[in-house]
C-alpha positions, 0 to 999 in steps of 0.5 A: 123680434116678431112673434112666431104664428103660434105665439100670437095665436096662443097670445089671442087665445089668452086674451079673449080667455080661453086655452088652446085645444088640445093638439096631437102633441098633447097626447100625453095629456091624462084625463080623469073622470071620477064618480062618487056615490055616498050615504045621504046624511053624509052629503054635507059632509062630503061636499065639504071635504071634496070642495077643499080636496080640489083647492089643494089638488088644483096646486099640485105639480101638472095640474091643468084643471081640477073640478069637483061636481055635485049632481043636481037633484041628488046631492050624494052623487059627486063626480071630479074631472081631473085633467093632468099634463101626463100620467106621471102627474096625475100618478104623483097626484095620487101618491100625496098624502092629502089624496090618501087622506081623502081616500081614507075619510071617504071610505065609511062615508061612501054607498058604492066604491069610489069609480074611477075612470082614465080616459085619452082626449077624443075631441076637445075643444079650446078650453075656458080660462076661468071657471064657469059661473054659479049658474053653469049647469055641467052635463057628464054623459057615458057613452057605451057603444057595442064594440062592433060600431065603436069606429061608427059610435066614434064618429058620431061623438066626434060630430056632436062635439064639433057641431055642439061648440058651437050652440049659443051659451055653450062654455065647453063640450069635450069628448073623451075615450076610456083608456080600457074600453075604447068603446066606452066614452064621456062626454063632458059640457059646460052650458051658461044657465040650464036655459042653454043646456035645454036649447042644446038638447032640442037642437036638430043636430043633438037630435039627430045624433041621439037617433043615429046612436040609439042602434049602436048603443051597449046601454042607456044614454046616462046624461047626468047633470051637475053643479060645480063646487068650488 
């Protein structure tokens, strides 16, 4: 029997190693951005216990994609990026007793309360197969748009994300939207080497869209750059 048109897209995907964007039937799909701050002489520690966190979490029902990050230039800072294949999943997740373990170890360790943030899909692209390589930098970056321009701010992220997938060395480049504030986004991207994060950043589109946002902006531009933790 011939292969549907969506099967032998999908079968391309594959083989070239990527997964397929997310569609409007993929609306259920839950994604979580997650930041920790912790005590500098914990930092080991921590990045230990996180780095086994995701191995365990990364084999729990309606796991797409687990990753744990540790911020580069300042080791206590950690973030996770969690993508569910719905809410009830990533609620499940939550409820396992290697989740509540990790909580609880954490909590004496920790500078600031454990920020966790679930987000709606926004514009996100074809996603990896495989983890990125040792030498993939990952930029998280909060976008606070005043509420006023939030469907302004909406379609200039929306843009960047387009047009940044396209940028030679570029692994990933999501947006997402805050399930509580709208106007509040995160954009996720993996870059090959920091060679190719810098290029993206000098690029005439980047540019431009850090000048269209700046009037718009509730807050600063808060880039953060990570290594992944595997």
């Amino acid at each position: 029997m011939a292969l549907s048109l969506r099967c032998l897209v999908a079968l391309i995907m594959s083989m070239l190693g990527f997964l397929p964007a997310a569609r409007a039937g993929d609306a259920d799909i839950a994604y979580v951005v997650s930041y920790l701050e912790v005590n500098p002489p914990s930092a080991g520690n921590v990045a230990h216990m996180l780095r086994e966190f995701g191995k365990a979490s990364r084999k729990d029902d309606g796991s797409v994609r687990f990753e744990v990050l540790q911020r580069i230039g300042q080791p206590n800072h950690f973030a996770i990026l969690e993508i569910w294949k719905d809410k009830d999943a990533q609620a499940a997740h939550a409820a396992l007793a290697h989740t509540k373990e990790l909580r609880e170890k954490l909590e004496p360790q920790l500078r600031s309360p454990y920020d966790e943030r679930p987000h709606m899909a926004l514009a996100v692209g074809a996603m990896p197969a495989a983890p990125a390589g040792k030498s993939a930098v990952y930029a998280v970056t909060h976008v606070d748009i005043v509420p006023t321009s939030k469907d302004i701010g909406v379609a200039l992220v929306k843009q960047l994300s387009e047009d940044s997938r396209n940028d030679k060395g570029n692994v990933r480049f999501d947006a997402l939207t805050q399930s509580s504030r709208p106007n509040h986004m995160t954009v996720v991207e993996i870059w090959r080497d920091p060679k190719a994060l810098e290029a993206h950043g000098m690029a005439a589109h980047t540019k431009e869209f850090r000048a269209k946002l700046m009037p718009l902006s509730g807050s600063l531009y808060d880039e953060r750059l990570y290594k992944v933790l595997d």
